[in-house]
C-alpha positions as CSV (number, residue, x, y, z in Angstrom):
1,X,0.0,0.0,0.0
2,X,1.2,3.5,-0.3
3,X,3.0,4.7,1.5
4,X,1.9,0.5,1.8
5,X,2.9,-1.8,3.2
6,X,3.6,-5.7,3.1
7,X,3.8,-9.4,4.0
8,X,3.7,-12.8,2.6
9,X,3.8,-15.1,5.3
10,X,1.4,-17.6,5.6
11,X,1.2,-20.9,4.4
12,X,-2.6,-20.4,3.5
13,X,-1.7,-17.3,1.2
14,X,1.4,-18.5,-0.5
15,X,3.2,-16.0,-0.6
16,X,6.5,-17.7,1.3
17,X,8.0,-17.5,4.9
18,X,6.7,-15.4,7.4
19,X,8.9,-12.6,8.6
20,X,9.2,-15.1,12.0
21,X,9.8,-17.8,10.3
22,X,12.2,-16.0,7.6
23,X,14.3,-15.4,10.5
24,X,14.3,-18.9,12.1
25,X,11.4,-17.6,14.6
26,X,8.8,-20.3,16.0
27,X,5.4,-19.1,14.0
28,X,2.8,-17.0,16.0
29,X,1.1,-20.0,17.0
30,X,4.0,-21.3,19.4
31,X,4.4,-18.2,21.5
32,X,2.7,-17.0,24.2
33,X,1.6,-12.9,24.7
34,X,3.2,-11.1,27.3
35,X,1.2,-11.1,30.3
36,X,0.5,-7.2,30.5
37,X,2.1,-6.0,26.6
38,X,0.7,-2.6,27.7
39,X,3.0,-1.9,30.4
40,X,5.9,-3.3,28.7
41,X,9.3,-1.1,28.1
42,X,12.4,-1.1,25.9
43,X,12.6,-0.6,22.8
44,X,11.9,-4.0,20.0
45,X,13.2,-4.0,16.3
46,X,11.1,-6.1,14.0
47,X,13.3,-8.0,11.8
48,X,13.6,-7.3,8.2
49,X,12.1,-11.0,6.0
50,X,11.7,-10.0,2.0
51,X,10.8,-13.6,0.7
52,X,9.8,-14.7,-2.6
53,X,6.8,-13.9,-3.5
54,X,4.9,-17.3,-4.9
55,X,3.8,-16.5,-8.3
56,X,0.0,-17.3,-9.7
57,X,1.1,-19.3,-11.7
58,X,4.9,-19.9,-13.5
59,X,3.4,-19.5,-17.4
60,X,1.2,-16.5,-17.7
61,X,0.4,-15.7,-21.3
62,X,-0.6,-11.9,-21.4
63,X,-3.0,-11.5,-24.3
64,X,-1.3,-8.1,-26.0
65,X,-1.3,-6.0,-27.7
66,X,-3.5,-5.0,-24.7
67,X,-5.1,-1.5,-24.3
68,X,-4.4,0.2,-20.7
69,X,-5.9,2.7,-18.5
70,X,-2.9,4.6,-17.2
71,X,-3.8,7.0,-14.2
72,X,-1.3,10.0,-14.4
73,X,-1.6,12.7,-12.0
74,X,-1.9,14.8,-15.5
75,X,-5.0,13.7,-16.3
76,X,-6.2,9.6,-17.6
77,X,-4.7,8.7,-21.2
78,X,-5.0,5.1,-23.0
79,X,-2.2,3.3,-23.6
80,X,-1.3,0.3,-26.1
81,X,0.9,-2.2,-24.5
82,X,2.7,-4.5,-27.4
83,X,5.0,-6.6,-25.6
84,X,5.8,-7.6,-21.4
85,X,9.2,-9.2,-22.2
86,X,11.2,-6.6,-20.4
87,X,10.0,-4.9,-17.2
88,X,10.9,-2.0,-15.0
89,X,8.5,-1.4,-12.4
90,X,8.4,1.5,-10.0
91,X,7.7,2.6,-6.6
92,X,8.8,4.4,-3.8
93,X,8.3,0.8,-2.0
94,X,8.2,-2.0,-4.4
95,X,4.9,-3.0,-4.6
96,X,4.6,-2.6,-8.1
97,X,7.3,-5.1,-8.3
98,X,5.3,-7.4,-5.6
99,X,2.5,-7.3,-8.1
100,X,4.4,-8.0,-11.4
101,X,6.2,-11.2,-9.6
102,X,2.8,-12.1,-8.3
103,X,1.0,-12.8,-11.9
104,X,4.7,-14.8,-12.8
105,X,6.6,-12.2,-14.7
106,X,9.6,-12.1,-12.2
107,X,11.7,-13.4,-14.6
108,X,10.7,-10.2,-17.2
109,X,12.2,-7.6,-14.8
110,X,15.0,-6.1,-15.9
111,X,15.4,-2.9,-13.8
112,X,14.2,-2.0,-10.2
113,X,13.5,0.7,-7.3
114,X,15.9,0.6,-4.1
115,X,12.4,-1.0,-2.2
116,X,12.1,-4.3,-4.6
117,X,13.7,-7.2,-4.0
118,X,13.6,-10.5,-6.0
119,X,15.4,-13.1,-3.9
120,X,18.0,-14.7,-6.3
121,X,18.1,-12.1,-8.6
122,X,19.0,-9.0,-6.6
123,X,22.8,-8.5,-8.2
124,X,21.5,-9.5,-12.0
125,X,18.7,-6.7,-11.9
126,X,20.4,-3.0,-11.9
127,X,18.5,-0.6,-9.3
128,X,17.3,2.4,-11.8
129,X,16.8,5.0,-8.6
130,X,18.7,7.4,-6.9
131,X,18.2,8.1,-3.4
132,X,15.0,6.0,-3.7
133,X,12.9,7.9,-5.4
134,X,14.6,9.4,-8.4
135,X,14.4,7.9,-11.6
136,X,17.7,8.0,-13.3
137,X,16.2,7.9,-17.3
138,X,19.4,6.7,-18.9
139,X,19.8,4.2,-17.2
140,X,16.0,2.7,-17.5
141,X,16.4,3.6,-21.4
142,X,19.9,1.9,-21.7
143,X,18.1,-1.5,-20.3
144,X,15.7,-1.3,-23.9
145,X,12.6,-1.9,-21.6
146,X,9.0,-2.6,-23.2
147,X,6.9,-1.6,-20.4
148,X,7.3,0.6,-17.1
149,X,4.6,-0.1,-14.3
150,X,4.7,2.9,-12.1
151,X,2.6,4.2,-9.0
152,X,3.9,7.4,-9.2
153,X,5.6,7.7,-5.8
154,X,8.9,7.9,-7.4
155,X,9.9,10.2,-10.2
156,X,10.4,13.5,-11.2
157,X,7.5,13.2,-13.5
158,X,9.4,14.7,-16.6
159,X,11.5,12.2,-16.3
160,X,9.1,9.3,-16.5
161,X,7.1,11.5,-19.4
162,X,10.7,11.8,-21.2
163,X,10.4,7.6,-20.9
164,X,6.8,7.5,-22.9
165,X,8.4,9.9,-25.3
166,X,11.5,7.1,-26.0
167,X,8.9,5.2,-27.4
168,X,8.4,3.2,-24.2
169,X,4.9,2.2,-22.8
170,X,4.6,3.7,-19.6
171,X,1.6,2.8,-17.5
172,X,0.8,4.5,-14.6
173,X,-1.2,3.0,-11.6
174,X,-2.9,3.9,-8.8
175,X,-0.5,4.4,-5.2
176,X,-2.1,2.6,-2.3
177,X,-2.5,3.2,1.3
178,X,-5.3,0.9,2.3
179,X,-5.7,-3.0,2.0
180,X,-8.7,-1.9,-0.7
181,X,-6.9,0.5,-2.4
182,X,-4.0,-2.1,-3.0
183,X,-6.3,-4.5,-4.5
184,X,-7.2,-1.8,-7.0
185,X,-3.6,-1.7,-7.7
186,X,-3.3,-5.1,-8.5
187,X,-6.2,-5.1,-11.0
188,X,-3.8,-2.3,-12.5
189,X,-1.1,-4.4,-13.0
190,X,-2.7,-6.7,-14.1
191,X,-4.0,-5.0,-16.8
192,X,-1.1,-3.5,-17.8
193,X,0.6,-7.2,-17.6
194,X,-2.1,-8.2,-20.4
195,X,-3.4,-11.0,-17.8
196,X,-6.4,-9.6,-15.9
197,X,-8.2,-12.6,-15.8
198,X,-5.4,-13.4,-12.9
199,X,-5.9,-10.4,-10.3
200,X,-8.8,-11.8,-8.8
201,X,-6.7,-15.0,-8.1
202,X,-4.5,-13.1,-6.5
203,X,-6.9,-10.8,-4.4
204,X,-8.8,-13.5,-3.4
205,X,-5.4,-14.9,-2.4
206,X,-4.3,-11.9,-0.6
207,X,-7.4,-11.5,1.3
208,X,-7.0,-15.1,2.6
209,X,-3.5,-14.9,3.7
210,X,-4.2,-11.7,5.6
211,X,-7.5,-13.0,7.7
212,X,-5.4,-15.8,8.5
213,X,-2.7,-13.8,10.2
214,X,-5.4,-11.6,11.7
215,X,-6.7,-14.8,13.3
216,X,-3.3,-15.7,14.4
217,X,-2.8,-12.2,16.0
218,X,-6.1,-12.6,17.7
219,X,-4.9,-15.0,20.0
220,X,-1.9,-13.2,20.9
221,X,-4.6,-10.0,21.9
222,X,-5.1,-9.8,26.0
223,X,-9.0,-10.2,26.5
224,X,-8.7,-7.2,29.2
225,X,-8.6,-4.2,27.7
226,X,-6.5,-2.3,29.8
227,X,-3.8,-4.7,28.4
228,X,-4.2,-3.2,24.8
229,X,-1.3,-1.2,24.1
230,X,-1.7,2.1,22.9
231,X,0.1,3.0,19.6
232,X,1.2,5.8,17.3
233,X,3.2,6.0,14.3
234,X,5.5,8.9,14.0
235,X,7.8,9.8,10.7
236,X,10.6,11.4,11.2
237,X,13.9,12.4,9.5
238,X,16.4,14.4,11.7
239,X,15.2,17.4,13.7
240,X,13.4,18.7,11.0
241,X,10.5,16.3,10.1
242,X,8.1,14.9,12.4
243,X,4.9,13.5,11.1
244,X,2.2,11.7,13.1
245,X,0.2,9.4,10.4
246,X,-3.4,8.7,11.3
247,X,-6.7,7.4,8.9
248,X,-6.1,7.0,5.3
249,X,-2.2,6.6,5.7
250,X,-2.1,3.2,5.6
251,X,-1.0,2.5,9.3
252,X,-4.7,2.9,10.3
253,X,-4.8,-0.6,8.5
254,X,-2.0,-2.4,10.1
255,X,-3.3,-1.2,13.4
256,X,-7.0,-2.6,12.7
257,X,-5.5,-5.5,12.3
258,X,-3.2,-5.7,15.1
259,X,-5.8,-4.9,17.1
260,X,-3.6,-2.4,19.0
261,X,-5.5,1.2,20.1
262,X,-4.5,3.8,17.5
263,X,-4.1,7.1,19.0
264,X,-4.0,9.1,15.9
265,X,-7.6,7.6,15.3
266,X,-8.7,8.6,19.0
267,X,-8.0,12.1,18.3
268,X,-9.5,12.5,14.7
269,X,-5.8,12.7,13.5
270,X,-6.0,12.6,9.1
271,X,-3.7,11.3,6.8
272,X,0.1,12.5,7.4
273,X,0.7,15.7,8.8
274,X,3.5,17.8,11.0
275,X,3.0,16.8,14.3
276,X,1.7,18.7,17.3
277,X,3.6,18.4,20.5
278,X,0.2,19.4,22.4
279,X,-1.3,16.8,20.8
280,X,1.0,13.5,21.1
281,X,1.6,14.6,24.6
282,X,-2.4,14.5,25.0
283,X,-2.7,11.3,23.3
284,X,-0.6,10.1,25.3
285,X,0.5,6.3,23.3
286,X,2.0,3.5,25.2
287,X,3.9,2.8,22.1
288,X,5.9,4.4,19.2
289,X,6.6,2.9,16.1
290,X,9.2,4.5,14.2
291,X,11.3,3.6,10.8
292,X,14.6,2.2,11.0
293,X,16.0,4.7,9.3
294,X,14.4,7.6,10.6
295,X,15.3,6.3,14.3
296,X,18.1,6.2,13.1
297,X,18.5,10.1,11.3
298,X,18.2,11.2,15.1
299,X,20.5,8.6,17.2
300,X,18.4,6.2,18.1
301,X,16.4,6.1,20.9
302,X,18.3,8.2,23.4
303,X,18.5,10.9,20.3
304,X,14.8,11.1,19.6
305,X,13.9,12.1,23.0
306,X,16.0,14.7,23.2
307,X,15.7,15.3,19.5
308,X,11.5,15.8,19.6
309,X,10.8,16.2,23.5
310,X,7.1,15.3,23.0
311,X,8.1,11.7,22.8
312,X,9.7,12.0,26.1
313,X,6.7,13.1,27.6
314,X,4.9,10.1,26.6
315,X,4.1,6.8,28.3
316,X,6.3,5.2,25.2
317,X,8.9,7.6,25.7
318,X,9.3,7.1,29.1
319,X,9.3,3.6,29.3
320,X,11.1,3.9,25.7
321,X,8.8,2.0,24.3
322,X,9.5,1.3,20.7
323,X,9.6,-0.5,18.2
324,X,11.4,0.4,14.9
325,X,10.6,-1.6,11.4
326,X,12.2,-1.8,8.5
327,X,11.6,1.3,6.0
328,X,10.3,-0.3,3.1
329,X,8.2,-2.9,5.1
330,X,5.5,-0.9,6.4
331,X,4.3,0.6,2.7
332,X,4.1,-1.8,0.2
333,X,1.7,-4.6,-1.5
334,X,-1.5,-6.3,0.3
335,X,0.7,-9.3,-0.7
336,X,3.2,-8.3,2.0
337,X,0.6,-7.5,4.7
338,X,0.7,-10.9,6.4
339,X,4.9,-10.5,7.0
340,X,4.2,-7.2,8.2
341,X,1.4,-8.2,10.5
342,X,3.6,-10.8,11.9
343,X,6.6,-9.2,12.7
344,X,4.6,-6.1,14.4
345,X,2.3,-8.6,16.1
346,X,5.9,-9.9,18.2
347,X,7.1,-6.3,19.1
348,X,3.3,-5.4,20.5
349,X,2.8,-8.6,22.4
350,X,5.5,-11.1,22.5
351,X,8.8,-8.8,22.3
352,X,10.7,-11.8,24.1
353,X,10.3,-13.6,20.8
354,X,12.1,-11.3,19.1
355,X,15.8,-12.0,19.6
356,X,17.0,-8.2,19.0
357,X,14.3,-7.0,21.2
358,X,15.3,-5.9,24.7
359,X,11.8,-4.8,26.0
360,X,11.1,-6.1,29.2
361,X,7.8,-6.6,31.6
């Protein structure tokens, strides 16, 4: 999903290992909750797991040429797609990519964004952005591609536009930030792939693999609600961004289906914006999620209280209770979701799980 998320990681969906079991973790159905995970402190990184993504099936045949929908910013435009044999997809997070190895065209990728990764393939496939999320046109061009699939989270948008004008076909797509929205997306692709006959396969899939690690996480959920943990997302690079994300960012989504309390929601918080000291202070969350990286940009734990002194003032920050995740793992595909899901389902309720996690009761 947009700036979403996710995934792959249960047997039912098919997607490959779990992000527990990717990293030689028991699955979610051998570990028991913390008694109280609301009153737990320390701060719990959730390990980064990007495994193969199963494919639909290993021979698509796209009927082309095949006439697309692309969904610029600029305004709709059809576009004829005449061949699939050489792929670049694009987005700030790689779940174009997720998509395009989904319907079996893994093997037709032949340039990638810094966020997609194709286990096995990684070093043969040349990485086509700059600072993750500038395309570098040469080097797309120089790699004679047939089709670029993009979201249109990466760019500058002259430079994708100075793509089409190459003579390439470039099909834009829908970004994500909810589970629905990344279904959409898939249809997209799909289209764009010439197979769309395939995306409800892979929906229905999707949709399957995530209830599944929903029900898992259910068990792992304290029945007393007073044990629910309390939660906020906060994005930050360095001193000088510091964004609280709340409905329609995509976290909202992950945190329905943790079943954690989302403070952003409690207060009527929309989409991302700057955050308000008054405000996180008021909210008040138990817990802080955070980027890797952007933990990070302000030295870690120690450097973001001192860095943003709301977080200091919050249960979280006193107890330094947080958990940091990988920074292209929260964004990305509804195929991802379920590895998501069960690497933040550890850091909320079984930390101890975790072997990098050094929260404590």
């Amino acid at each position: 999903m947009v700036i979403t998320l996710l995934l792959a990681g249960c047997a039912q969906g098919g997607h490959g290992a779990s992000a527990g079991e990717a990293a030689g973790l028991p699955p979610l159905a051998e570990i028991a909750a913390a008694a109280n995970p609301a009153a737990l402190s320390g701060p719990t990184s959730v390990p980064a797991a990007h495994s193969a993504i199963e494919p639909i099936t290993k021979n698509p045949q796209p009927q082309l040429p095949a006439k697309v929908l692309s969904v610029p910013r600029t305004g709709n435009a059809e576009v004829i797609v005449k061949s699939v044999e050489r792929i670049v997809p694009l987005s700030l997070t790689g779940a174009v990519a997720d998509y395009v190895q989904a319907y079996g065209f893994a093997n037709n990728i032949v340039g990638r964004d810094i966020s997609t990764s194709i286990p096995g393939r990684d070093e043969q496939i040349p990485v086509v952005t700059r600072g993750g999320h500038s395309v570098d046109a040469e080097s797309v061009l120089s790699l004679n591609p047939t089709l670029v699939i993009t979201d249109g989270t990466v760019g500058p948008a002259d430079v994708i536009a100075q793509l089409a004008d190459a003579g390439v076909a470039v099909v834009y797509v829908d970004p994500a930030a909810s589970y629905e929205e990344s279904y959409k997306q898939a249809e997209q692709v799909a289209a764009a792939l010439g197979v769309p006959e395939l995306a409800e396969q892979v929906i229905s899939r999707a949709r399957a693999a995530i209830t599944a690690k929903e029900a898992e996480i259910a068990r792992l959920r304290p029945n007393d609600e007073d044990k629910i943990p309390s939660a906020a997302f906060l994005y930050m690079r360095g001193a000088g961004i510091f964004y609280l994300f709340g409905e329609g960012s995509g976290i909202d989504a992950l945190f329905a289906s943790l079943g954690v309390k989302d403070v952003a929601k409690q207060i009527g918080w929309q989409g991302q914006r700057p955050m308000n000291d008054e405000a996180l202070v008021s909210a008040d969350p138990q817990v802080l999620v955070v980027m890797t990286k952007g933990l990070a940009s302000v030295g870690g734990v120690d450097g973001m209280l001192t860095t943003h002194p709301a977080t200091a003032l919050t249960t979280a920050g006193k107890n330094r209770r947080v958990i940091d995740v990988p920074d292209t793992a929260l964004f990305t595909s509804a195929v991802r979701v379920p590895q998501v899901l069960d690497g933040l389902a550890r850091a909320f309720y079984a930390p101890e799980s975790l072997p990098a996690s050094k929260a404590t009761k």
